[in-house]
C-alpha positions in Angstrom: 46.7 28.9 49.4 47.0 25.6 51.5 46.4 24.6 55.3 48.2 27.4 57.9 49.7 26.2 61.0 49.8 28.5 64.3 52.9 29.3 66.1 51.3 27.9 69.1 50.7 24.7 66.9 53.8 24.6 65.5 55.7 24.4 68.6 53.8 21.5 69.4 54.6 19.9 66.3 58.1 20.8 66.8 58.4 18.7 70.1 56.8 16.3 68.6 59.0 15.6 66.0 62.0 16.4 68.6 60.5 13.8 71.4 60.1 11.1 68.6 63.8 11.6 67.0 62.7 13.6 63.9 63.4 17.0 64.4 66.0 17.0 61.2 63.2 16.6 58.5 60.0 14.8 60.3 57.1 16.4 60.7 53.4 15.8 61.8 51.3 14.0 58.9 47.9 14.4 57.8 46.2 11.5 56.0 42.7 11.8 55.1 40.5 8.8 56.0 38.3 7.8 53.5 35.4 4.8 53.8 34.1 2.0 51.9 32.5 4.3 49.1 35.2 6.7 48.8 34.0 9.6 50.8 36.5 11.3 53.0 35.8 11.2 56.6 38.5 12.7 58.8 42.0 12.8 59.0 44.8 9.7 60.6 47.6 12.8 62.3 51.0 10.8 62.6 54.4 11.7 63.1 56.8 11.1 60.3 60.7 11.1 60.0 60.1 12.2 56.1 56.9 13.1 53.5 56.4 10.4 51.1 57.0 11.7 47.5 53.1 12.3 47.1 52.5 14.9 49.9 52.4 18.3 50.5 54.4 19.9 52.8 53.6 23.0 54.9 56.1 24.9 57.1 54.9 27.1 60.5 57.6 30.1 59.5 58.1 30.4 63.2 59.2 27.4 64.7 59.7 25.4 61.2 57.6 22.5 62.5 56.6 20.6 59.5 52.8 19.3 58.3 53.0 16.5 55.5 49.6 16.4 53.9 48.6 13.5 51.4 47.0 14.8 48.2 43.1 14.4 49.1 44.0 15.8 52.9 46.1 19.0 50.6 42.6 19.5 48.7 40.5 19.5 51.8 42.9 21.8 53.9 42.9 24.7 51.3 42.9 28.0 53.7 42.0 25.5 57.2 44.2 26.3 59.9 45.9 24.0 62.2 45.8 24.9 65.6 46.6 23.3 69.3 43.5 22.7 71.3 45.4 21.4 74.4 47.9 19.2 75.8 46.8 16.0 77.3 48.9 13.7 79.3 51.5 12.8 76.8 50.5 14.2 73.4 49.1 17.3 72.5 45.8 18.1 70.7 45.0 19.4 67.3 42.2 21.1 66.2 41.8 22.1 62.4 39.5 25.1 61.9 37.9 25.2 58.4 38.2 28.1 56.1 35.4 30.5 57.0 36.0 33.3 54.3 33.1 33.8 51.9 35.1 32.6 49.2 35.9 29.1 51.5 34.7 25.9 49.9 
C-alpha cells in the first residue's frame, strides 16, 4: 500500500493545483530531503504541472487531487497519510501522519 491522502487534504491539493494553473495533470509533490551522508530528513512539498518519469503518483478518489512522490519519499510513505493541518494566510498546511499499525515500519 502507499501514502493515503484525506478528502479534506485533497481538496486542498486540488486548489492548489487549480490556483497555480495545473489542475489538468499537476499535482502536489513530495521530495524527500536527504543530507550530506545520505540520511533522509524530511520532505521539500511543491506544486507540479506533471510527475517526472521517476515518481509515484497517488490519487485522493474524491476530489482527484494528485501527490507525486519521488522514489525514496514512495518508500518512506508506505501506509502514512496525508492530511490538512490548517490553512494559513495563502497556502494551506500539510501534516503527514506515519503508519501506526503494528505491522508499520
Amino acid at each position: 500500500m502507499t501514502l493515503h491522502i484525506t478528502p479534506v487534504a485533497g481538496n486542498a491539493i486540488a486548489e492548489l493545483a487549480r490556483s497555480e494553473g495545473v489542475e489538468q495533470d499537476g499535482g502536489l509533490r513530495l521530495a524527500s530531503l536527504v543530507d550530506d551522508d545520505g540520511v533522509p530528513g524530511g520532505f521539500d512539498a511543491s506544486v507540479e504541472a506533471l510527475p517526472t518519469p521517476e515518481d509515484v503518483t497517488v490519487t485522493e478518489d474524491t476530489s482527484g487531487a494528485k501527490v507525486f512522490l519521488d522514489p525514496l519519499a514512495a518508500d518512506q510513505l508506505v501506509n502514512a497519510t496525508l492530511d490538512l493541518a490548517g490553512t494559513g494566510e495563502s497556502d494551506p498546511t500539510f501534516q503527514l501522519i506515519p503508519d501506526r499499525s503494528p505491522s508499520g515500519a
